[in-house]
N, C-alpha and C positions, 0 to 999 in steps of 0.2 A: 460422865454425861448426866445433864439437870435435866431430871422428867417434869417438863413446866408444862402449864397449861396447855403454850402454843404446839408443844413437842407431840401432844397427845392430841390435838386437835389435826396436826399433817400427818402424824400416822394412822389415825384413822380416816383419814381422807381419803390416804394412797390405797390403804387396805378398803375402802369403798369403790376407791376409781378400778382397783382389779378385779374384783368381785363380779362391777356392771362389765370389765371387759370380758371375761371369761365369760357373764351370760351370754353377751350378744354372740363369741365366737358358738357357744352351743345352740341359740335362736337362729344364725347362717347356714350353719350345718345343718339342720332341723330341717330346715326350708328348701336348702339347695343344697348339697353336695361338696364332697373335699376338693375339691378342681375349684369350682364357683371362689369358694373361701380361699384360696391362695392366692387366685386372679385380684381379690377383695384386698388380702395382704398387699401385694405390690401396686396395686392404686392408693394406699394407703403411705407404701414407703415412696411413691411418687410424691403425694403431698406435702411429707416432710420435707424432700429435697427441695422441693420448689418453694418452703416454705423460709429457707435459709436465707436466701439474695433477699425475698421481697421483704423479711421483718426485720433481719437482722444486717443485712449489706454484705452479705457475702459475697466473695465473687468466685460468677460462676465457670468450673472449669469445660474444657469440652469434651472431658469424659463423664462429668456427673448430665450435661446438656446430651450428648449422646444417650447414654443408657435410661435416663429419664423418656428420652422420646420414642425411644424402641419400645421402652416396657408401656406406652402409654399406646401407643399402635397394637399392640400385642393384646390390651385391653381393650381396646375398640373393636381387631378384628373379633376377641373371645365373646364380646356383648352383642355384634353383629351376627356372629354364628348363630348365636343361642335362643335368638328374640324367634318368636314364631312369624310365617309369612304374613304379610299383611293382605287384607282382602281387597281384590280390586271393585272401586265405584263403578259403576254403570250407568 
């Protein structure tokens, strides 16, 4: 392998892009809780999925459409739990 320029400009990229992500996993955690941050993960691997059909044409099957939509309700009902009550106006 040629350690060229561009070779050492993507690895320190990547090693840049893990860096920021490890922070942010320790800034979530910090904030909110290991529960919070895994519910964070799976909206997260929801994104990619959904991200396959519309950038790239994938098609989609009805177990990735299924479990995409369950784990997306799952994060709704967990952000619904969590929010505090809202105040009623008068």
């Amino acid at each position: 392998f040629d350690w060229t320029s561009l070779a050492y400009v993507v690895v320190f990229g990547s090693a840049s892009l893990a860096f920021l992500v490890n922070l942010s996993i320790f800034l979530v955690i910090g904030k909110t809780d290991p529960l919070a941050y895994n519910v964070l993960g799976h909206a997260k691997l929801c994104m990619i999925l959904m991200s396959g059909p519309m950038l790239f044409g994938e098609p989609v099957t009805l177990k990735v459409a299924l479990g995409t939509a369950l784990a997306l309700a799952g994060i709704f009902w967990y952000t619904y739990l969590r929010l505090p009550p809202r105040a009623k106006s008068t």
